[in-house]
N, C-alpha and C positions, 0 to 999 in steps of 0.2 A: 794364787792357790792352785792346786793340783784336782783335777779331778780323773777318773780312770772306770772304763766301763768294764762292768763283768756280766759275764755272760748269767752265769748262777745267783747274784746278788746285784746290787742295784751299785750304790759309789764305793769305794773304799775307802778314799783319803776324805775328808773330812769339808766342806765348802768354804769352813771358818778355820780353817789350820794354815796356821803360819807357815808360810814358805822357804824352805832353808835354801840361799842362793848355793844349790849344787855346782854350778856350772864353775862359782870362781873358787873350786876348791884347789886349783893350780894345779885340773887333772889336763889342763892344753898343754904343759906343760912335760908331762912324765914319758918319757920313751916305752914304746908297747915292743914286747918280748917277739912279736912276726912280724908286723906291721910297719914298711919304711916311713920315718920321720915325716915325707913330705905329703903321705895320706894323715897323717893323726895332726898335721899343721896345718892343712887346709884352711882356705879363708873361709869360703862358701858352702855353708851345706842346707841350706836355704830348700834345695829340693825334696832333701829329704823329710820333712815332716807334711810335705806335701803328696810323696809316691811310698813312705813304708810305713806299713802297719803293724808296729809293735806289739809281739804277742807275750806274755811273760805264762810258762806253765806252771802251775802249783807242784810241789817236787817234795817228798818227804821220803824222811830220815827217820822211823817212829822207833827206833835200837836209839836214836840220838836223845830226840826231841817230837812228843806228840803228834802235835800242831806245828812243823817247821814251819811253816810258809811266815805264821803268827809271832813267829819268836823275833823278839825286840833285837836289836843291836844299838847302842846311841841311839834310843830313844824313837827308830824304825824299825819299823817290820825287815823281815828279808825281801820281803815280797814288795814293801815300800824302794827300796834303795835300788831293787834292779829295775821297778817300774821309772824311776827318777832317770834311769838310762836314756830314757826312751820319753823325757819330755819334750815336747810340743808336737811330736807323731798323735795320731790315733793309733788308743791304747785299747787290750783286751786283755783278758785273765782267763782262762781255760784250766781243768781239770786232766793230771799226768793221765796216757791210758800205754796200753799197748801198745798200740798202732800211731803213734804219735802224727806221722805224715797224714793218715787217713783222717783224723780229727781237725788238722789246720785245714786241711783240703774243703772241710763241712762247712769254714767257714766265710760270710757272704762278707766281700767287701769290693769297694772299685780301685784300691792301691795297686800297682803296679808292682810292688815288692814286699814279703812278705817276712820279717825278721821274728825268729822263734827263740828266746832264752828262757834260764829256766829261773823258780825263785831262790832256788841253794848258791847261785852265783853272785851276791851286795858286794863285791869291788867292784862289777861291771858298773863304768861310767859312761859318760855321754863321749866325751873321745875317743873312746874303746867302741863303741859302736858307732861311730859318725865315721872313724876309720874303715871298719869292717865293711858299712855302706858304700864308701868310696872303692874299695878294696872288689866289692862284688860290682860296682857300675862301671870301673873303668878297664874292666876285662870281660864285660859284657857278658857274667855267668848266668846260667839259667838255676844254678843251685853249689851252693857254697856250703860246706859240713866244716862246724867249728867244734872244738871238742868238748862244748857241752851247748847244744843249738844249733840251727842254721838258717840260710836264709836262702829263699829262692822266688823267683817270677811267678807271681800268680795265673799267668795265661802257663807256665810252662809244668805245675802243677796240675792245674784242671785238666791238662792234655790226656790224661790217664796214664801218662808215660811213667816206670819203674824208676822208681827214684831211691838208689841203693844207700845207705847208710854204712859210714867205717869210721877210722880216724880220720880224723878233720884237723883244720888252722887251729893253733892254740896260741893263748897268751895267758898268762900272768894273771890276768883281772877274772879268767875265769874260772879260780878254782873253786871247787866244790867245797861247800860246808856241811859235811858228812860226819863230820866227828867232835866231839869236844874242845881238843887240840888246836883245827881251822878255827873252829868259832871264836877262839882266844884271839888268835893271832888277827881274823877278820878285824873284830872287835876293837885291837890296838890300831889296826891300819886306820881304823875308820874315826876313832877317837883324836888320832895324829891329825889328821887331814882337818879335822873342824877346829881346835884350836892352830894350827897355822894357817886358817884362815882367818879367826880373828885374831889373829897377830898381825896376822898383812893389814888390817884395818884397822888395826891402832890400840889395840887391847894390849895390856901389859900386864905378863901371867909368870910370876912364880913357880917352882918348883912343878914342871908342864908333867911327869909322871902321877902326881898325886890329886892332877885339876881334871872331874869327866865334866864335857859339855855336851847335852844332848843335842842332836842337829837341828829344832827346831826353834834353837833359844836364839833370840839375836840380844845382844853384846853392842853399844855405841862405841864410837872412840875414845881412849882416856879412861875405861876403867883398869880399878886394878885388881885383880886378882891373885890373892897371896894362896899358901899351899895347903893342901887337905881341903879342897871346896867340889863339891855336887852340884848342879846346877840341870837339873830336869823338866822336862813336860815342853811345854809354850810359857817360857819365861824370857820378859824383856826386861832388860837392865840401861837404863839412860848414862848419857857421859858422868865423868867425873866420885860415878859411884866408885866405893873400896870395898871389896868383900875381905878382910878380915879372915884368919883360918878355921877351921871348922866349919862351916856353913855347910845346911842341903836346902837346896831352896827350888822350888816344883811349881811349877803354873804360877808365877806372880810376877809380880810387874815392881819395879825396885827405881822409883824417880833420882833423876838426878842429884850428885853431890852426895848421898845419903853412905853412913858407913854400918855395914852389919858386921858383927863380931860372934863369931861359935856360937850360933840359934840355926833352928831351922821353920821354915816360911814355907806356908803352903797357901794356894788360892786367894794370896793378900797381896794389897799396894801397900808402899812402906813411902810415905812422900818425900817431897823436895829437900835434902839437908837432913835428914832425921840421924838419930844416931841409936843402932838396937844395940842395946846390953849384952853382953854372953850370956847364954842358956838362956835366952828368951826361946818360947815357944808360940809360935803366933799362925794361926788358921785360919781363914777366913775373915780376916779384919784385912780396917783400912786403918793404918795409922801414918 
């Protein structure tokens, strides 16, 4: 489980929220648009969640969306997915201001390195910054400008020294979701990425434009999923189930072998072998 301290409110992520394995979403994999191959392949990055302190800014878009930070994508916040970047670091949440530098600078910590993204950024993944990290340690910068973030030395920070702001490194995984447009396109990326992840694990999925899986559902090996299916919240699904098409099924738990056919299930177990009728509606039962 994820936990993540904010400065303004107490946890975010949840202490009973299922954990979507980020890491194997086969982002070791992806070539980064600045970044040489042999920083984003790295074996070891073991230091860093020991010397950086992941900051993520709250960043809004209120011409777009209200509440950016809040707005879901597959089933996470914005603010969820880029925090996700920066798991097993110490984590913080801070408020956009003006002075962005002078605000990081307030705050107390003993890391050695201080990496700043923002929350309109959810492609940022852990390779994209486990690179960037490498990328700043092994040219010994006191201050790195990415073109949306940066990251710099905490001793070289407090120095009071002027620390100028332009364009910066960019890649791919940081662009902005400013508009309706990105938010689509975020959306597909991120929807792509969690089904071929459980494809890679054994899941067998049908007609994969018309299947959403939200990231925090886990999926056994051996099911099957046929087309036109929703699958939301904190929902597990054991081997050998069939989802059948039509289905939206949210927060439940779906025992093995079991077949559901065009119903939708909310906060229900459906047991071992069962088999649901079409246009069943089922709530909060155990059947």
């Amino acid at each position: 489980t994820l936990s993540m301290v904010n400065e303004d409110t107490d946890v975010l992520v949840l202490a009973n929220q299922i954990s979507f394995d980020f890491d194997a979403l086969n982002d070791q994999g992806e070539e980064s648009a600045i970044l040489p191959n042999t920083f984003i392949k790295a074996k070891n990055y073991d230091w860093i969640k020991d010397e950086v302190l992941f900051v993520v800014v709250k960043a809004y878009h209120n011409d777009v969306v209200k509440d950016m930070p809040s707005l879901k994508l597959c089933g996470k916040s914005l603010l969820d997915w880029v925090s996700n970047a920066g798991s097993g670091c110490e984590r913080k949440v801070i408020e956009d201001c003006e002075n962005i530098i002078d605000r990081v600078r307030s705050i107390s910590t003993d890391k050695k390195i201080i990496a700043v993204f923002y929350s309109d950024t959810p492609l940022l993944n852990k390779a994209t910054f486990n690179g960037f990290c490498e990328y700043f340690s092994s040219r010994n910068m006191n201050f790195l400008q990415l073109s949306r973030g940066f990251l710099v030395k905490t001793d070289f920070l407090r120095s009071g020294l002027s620390i100028a702001q332009g364009a910066g490194l960019d890649d791919k995984n940081l662009m902005i979701a400013d508009s309706a447009k990105t938010l689509a396109y975020m959306s597909n990326v991120l929807y792509s990425k969690i089904l071929n992840y459980h494809i890679k694990n054994g899941v067998i999925i049908y007609g994969q434009n018309t299947v959403f899986i939200d990231a925090d559902v886990e999926i056994e090996s051996g099911t099957i999923i046929y087309p036109n299916n929703i699958i939301k919240g904190q929902t597990i699904i054991e081997g050998g189930v069939v989802l059948e098409s039509g289905n939206i099924i949210k927060d439940s738990i779906i025992f093995s072998n079991a077949i559901v056919q065009n119903s939708y299930i909310e906060n229900s177990k459906i047991s071992q072998g069962k088999k649901i009728e079409p246009f069943s509606k089922i709530i909060g039962q155990e059947i």
